[in-house]
N, C-alpha and C positions, 0 to 999 in steps of 0.2 A: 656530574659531568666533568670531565677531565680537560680536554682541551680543545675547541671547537676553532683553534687557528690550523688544523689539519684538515679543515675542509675549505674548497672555496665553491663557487660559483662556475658549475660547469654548462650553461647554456650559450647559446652565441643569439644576439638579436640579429634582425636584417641589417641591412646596410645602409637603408632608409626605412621613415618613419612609415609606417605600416598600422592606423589607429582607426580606418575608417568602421572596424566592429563595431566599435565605444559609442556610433551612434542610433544605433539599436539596439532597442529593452528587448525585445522577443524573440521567440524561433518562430517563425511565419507560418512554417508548414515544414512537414511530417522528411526527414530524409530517407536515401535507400538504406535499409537495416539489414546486416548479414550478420548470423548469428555463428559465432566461433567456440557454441559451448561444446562442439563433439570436437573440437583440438584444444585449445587453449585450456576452456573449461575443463575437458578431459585427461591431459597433461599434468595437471596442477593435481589434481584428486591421491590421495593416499592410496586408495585402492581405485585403477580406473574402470571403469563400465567392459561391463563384457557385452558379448555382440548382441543379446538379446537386448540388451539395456539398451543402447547405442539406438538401435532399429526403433524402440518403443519412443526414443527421447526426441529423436529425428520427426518421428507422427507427431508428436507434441510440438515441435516446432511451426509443423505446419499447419498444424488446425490455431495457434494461434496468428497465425499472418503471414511468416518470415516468404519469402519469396529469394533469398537468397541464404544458401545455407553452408560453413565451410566443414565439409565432413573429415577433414583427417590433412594428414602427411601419410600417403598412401607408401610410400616408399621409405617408410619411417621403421615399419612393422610390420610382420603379415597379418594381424592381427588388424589393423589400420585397412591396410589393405584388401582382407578378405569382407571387410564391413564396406568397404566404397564397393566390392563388385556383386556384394549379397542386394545392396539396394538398387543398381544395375538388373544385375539379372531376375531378380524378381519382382520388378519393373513397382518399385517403390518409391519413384519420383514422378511428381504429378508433374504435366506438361508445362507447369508456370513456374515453376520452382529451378532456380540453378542453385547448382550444385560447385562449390570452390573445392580447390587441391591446391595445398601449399607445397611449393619444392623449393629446395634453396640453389642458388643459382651455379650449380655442379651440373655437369653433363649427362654423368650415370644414371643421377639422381632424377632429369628429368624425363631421359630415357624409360625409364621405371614407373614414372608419375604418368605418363600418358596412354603405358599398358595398360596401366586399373584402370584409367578413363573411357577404352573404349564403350562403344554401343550409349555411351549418356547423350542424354539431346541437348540438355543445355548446362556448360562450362564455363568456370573461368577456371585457369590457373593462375596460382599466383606465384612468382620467383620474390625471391628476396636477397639481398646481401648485405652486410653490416658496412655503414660510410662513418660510422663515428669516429671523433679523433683516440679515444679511450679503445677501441677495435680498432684501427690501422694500428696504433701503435703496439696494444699490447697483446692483440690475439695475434692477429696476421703477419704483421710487420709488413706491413705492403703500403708501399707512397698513395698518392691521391690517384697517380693514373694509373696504378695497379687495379685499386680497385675500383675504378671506371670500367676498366677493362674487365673486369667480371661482369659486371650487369649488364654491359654491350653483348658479353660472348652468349650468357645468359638469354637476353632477348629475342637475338640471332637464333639461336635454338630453338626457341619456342616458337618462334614462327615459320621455323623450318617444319619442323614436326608436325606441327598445324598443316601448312599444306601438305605434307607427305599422307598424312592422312584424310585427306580431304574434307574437312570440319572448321567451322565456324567457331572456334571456342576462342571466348573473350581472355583477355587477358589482362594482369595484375601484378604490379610493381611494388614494392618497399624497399626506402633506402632503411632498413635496420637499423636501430640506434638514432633517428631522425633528431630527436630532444636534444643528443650531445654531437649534433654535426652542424656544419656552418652552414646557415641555410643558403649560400650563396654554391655552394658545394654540393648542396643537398639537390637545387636546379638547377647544376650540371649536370650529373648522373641523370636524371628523371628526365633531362629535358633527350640526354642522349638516347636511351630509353624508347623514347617516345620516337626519333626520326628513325629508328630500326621500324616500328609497330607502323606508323604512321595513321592514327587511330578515324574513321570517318563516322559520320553522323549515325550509321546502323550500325556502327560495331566499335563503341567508343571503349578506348582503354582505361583502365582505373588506376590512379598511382597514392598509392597507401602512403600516410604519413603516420606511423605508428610514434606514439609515446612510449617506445620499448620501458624508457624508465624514468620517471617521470624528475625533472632536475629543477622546476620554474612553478614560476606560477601561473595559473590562467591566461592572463592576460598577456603575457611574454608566447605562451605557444600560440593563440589567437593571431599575433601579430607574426608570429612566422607560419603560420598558414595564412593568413592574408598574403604575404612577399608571394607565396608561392603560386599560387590561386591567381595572382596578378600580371607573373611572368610565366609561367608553365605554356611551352608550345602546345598549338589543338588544343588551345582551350575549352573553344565549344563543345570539342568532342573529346573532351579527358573527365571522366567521373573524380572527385576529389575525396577521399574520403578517408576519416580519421579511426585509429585504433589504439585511444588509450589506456594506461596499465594505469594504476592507483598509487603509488608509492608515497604521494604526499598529500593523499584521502582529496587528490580535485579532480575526479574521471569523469564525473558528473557537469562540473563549471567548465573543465576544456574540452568535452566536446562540446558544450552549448555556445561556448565562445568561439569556439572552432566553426561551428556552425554560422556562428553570424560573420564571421569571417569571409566567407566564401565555401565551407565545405559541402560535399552534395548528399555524405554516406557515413555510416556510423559501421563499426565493426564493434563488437560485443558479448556480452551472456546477458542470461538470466540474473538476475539478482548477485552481479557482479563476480562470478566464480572463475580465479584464474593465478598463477605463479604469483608467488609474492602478495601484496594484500591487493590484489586480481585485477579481474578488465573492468571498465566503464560498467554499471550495470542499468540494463539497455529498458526493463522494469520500468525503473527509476527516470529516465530521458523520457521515454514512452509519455507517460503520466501526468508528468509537468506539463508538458504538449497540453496534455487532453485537460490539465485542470486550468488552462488560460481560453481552452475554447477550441483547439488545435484539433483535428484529426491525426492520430500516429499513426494510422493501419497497421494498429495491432489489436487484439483481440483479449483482454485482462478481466473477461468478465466475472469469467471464475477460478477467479486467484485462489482459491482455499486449494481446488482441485491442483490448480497448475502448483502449487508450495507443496504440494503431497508429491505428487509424481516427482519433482525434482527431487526430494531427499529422499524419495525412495530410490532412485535413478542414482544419487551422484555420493551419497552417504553422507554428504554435509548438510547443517541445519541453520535456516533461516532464523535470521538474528531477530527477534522479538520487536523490535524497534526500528528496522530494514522498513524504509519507507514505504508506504503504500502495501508492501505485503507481510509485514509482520503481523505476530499474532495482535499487539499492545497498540497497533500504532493510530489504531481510534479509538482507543480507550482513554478515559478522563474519568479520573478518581477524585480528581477535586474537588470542591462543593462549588466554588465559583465558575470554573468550567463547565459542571455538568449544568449548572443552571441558566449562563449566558446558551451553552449546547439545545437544553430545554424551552428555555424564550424564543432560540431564534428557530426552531422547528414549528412551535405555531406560528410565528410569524411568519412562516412561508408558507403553513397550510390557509393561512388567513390573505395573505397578501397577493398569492400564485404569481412570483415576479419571475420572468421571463428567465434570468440567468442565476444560476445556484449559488445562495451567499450562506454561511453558518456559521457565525462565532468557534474557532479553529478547529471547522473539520472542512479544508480547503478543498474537498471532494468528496462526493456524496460517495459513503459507504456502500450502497445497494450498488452501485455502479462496478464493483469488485464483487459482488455477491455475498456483502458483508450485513450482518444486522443490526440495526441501532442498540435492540436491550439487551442483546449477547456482546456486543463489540464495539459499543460507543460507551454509552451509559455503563459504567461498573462501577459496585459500592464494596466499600473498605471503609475504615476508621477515618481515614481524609475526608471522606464524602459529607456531602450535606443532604441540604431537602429537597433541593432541586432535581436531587438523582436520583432519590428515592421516589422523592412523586412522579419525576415520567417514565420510570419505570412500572409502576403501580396503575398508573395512568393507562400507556399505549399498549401492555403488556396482557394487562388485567380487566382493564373500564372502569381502576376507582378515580374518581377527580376531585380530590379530599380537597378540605376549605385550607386557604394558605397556613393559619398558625396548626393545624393538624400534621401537615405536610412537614412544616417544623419538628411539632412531638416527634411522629415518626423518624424525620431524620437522624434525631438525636437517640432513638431506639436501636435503630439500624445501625449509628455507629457508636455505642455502646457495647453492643453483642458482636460488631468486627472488631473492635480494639480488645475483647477478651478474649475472642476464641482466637485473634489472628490472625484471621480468613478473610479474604475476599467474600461477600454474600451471592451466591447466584439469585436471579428474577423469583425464583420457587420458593427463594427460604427467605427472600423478603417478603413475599404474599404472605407466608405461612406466618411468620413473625407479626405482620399487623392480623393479622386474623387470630393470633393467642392474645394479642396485647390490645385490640381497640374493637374485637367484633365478641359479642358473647360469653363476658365474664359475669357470672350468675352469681360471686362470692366476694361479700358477704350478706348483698341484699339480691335476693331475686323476688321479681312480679311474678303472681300465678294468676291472676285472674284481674281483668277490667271490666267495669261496666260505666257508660257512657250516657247520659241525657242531656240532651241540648237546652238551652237557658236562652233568657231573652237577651243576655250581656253575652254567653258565649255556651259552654259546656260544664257540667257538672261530674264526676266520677266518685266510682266505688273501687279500691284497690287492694285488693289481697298482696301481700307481700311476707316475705321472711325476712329477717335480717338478725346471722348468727343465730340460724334456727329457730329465733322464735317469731310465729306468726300474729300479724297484723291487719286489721282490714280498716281504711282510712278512707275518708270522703275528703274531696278539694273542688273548687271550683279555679277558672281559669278563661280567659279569651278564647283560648282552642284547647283541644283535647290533651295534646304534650303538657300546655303550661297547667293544664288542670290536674294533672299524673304526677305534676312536678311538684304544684302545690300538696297534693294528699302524702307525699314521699316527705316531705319537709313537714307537715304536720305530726304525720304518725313517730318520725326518730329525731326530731329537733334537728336536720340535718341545714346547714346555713352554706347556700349556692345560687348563683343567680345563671339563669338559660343565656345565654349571650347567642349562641352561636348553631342555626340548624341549617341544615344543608340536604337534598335529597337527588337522585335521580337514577334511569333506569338503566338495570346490569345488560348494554346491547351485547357485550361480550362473554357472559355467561347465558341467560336466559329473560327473554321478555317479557316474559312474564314476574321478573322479581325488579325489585329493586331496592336501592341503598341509602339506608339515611343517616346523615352524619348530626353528633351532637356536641356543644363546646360549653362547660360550664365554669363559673367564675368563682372560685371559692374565694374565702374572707381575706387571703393575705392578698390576692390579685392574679394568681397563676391559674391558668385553666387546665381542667382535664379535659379528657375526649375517649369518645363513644361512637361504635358503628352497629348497625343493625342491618339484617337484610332478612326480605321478608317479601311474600308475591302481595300480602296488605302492608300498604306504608305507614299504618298507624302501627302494626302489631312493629315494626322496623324501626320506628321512632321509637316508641319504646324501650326495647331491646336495647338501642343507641344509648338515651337516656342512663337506663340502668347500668352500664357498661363504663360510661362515663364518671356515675357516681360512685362503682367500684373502685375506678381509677384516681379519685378527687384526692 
């Protein structure tokens, strides 16, 4: 960095203290959301959407909620413009839905913007003109009451035209550049604005205070949407409502600050896409809302779907880690996280508490149409037991005994740290199923026979081991420990049973079931053994032997 005395501090605060945000933690409820991904969103794109795109993105808008939607700068393009009268005239705007038009506040310009409006049922237009000190001086070169005198002539117009055509269309202010104008400057213009419109309780006007470019921090733009929220003439009847750009990654903090401020309305995209590092992303607000308990009235249920259409639609791709809709962004690779993940999942199948808590997954997955063992739980080399067992677990129906659950961790990330790979759910099944179910080599049982004793069971045991066959008799409290004992007679083999475990495969078939075996060899490290079998003794077994392969 070279010299950072060439920049200074281009915001203006109020003229009084302006703090009363600071004493709300929340956003209470849900504000108006107008989605500006078919202008802003659109704008910004290397390649922008062609008309069928545009038409498809629009339906996508509204099956997710938006009820206010800004379709273009109709007088921008014909292009723009043939898209606002194809959705017109082929009567593609559902009765609840308004439709915005941005015009800047030129005469021709709005002339032009109110041709492609006719025949829509529900409008806003919206004018804008730049009030920043950085624009008067160095676009325009026009004093203060110069450019006053634009948004007046501006407003004038627009409500000439309104009634010349005899239509109810709402209308919608920005002073341009709001971030780098004096807000004391900022409610002159709006307030003038407002005594042209003169806004009533059915037909309240909306006056945008855009973060053209974001110069502050949170709390500094909070505090000057509060000044304004506080003096803005027709208050009751002036929608407030913000449209932040990103420039110093807080589009997210200033509208929510904004919000507690006094604002009513959010202007936005999808997953933030818009000039420079973009708009607010309206996702992202949405969500928070919803994960504090909020209703947003919006509609995120099936985010996979809606992150497909978008970058099919817009040709950019959702960042892996883009809150809530990323592909990563409930995935926990760690072994600590998957496990505290794993704890507190029973603990809420056990406890059914009223409101959703889970060791950091701050919103339940299924609620996005996301799934825990594809998209929470993922093992890698990081991972531990805890991710592999409820994987194995919720995925499968094994509920291996805890030091198992260990083994296999340590299997599982063994075999990611070689190959590399992330493990999917399949190839971790398949992996405990090479390594703890059915290793016949280098002892396998061929044959058992069983008679009961007054102390417990008695067996007869056919066995190989390294090919050569054995047939040994053991006695035992139960039939395992009597297998186990004729196994240790016939090859001097030195293991104590620690560890059985059993129960049934609901998830495969009911008729089988799983039995788990944990053996204690002479240094003190255990092996382990799985058996499955529709008889739980041929399954113990199985287990057993599997175990002592593994010893």
């Amino acid at each position: 960095m070279k010299n950072c005395r060439k920049y200074k501090r281009q915001y203006f605060l109020p003229p009084v203290t302006c703090m009363d945000w600071a004493e709300k933690d929340y956003v209470d409820k849900a504000p108006v959301w107008c989605s500006v991904d078919l202008r802003d969103g659109n704008q910004a794109l290397v390649i922008p959407m062609n008309l069928s795109q545009k038409i498809e993105f629009f339906k996508l808008l509204v099956e997710i909620g938006f009820k206010e939607i800004e379709v273009g700068f109709p007088a921008a393009s014909e292009t723009e413009y043939t898209f606002l009268r194809t959705l017109i005239e082929e009567n593609l705007i559902p009765d609840d839905v308004t439709i915005q038009v941005l015009t800047q506040a030129r005469p021709h310009i709005i002339q032009k913007t109110f041709e492609a409006v006719k025949g829509a049922k529900n409008v806003i237009v919206h004018v804008y003109n730049s009030t920043s000190v950085a624009q008067r001086e160095q676009v325009f070169k026009k004093s203060k009451e110069e450019i006053l005198q634009i948004a007046i002539e501006g407003a004038k117009l627009l409500k000439e035209l309104t009634e010349e055509a005899g239509a109810d269309y709402r209308f919608e202010y920005s002073p341009e550049s709001f971030t780098g104008t004096e807000p004391e400057y900022a409610l002159e213009v709006c307030n003038a604005v407002l005594d042209i419109w003169k806004p009533a309780s059915d037909r309240k006007a909306i006056i945008n205070l855009p973060v053209t470019v974001q110069h502050s921090m949170p709390h500094v733009y909070a505090s000057q949407v509060e000044y304004m929220c506080k003096n803005l003439k027709y208050r009751e009847n002036v929608v407030v409502s913000l449209h932040p750009h990103n420039d110093r990654g807080c589009g997210v903090a200033d509208s929510e600050m904004g919000l507690l401020a006094g604002a009513d309305r959010i202007e936005g995209t999808l997953f933030g896409n818009g000039e420079r590092t973009g708009n607010v992303d309206i996702v992202t607000l949405a969500l928070n809302m919803y994960s504090q308990g909020v209703e947003p009235n919006l509609d995120f249920t099936h985010m996979t779907h809606i992150c497909e259409q978008y970058e099919k639609f817009t040709g950019m791709k959702i960042n892996e880690r883009s809150p809530y809709s990323g592909a990563l962004v409930f995935a926990a690779f760690s072994g600590s996280h998957q496990d505290a993940i794993a704890k507190g999942m029973h603990w809420l199948e056990e406890e059914k508490p009223e409101h959703w808590t889970v060791p950091y997954l701050p919103i339940d997955p299924t609620d996005l149409g996301r799934n825990y063992d594809a998209d929470v739980i993922r093992i890698n080399s990081q991972s531990g037991k805890g991710g592999v067992g409820y994987i194995l677990e919720t995925k499968f129906g094994l509920n291996l005994p805890p030091k198992m659950r260990e083994a296999m961790g340590y299997t599982a990330k063994a075999v990611s740290d070689h190959t590399q790979k992330e493990l999917l759910p399949e190839e971790i099944f398949e992996l405990f199923k090479r390594t703890f179910e059915h290793v016949v080599s280098p002892l396998d049982v061929t044959e058992v026979h069983f008679q009961q004793t007054k102390g417990g069971f008695s067996t007869e045991v056919t066995s190989s081991f390294n090919g050569k066959v054995l047939t040994a008799k053991g006695e035992g409290n139960g039939r395992l420990d009597a297998v186990s004992n004729a196994l240790k007679k016939a090859y001097g083999f030195q293991f104590d049973l620690v560890t059985y475990q059993e129960h049934a495969l609901e998830q495969s078939s009911s008729s089988k079931a799983i039995a788990y075996v944990g053996i204690k060899k002479p240094d003190g490290s255990l092996a382990w053994g799985a058996g499955v079998d529709s008889d739980i003794i041929h399954a113990s077994i199985d287990a057993l032997v599997t175990a002592i392969n593994n010893r």
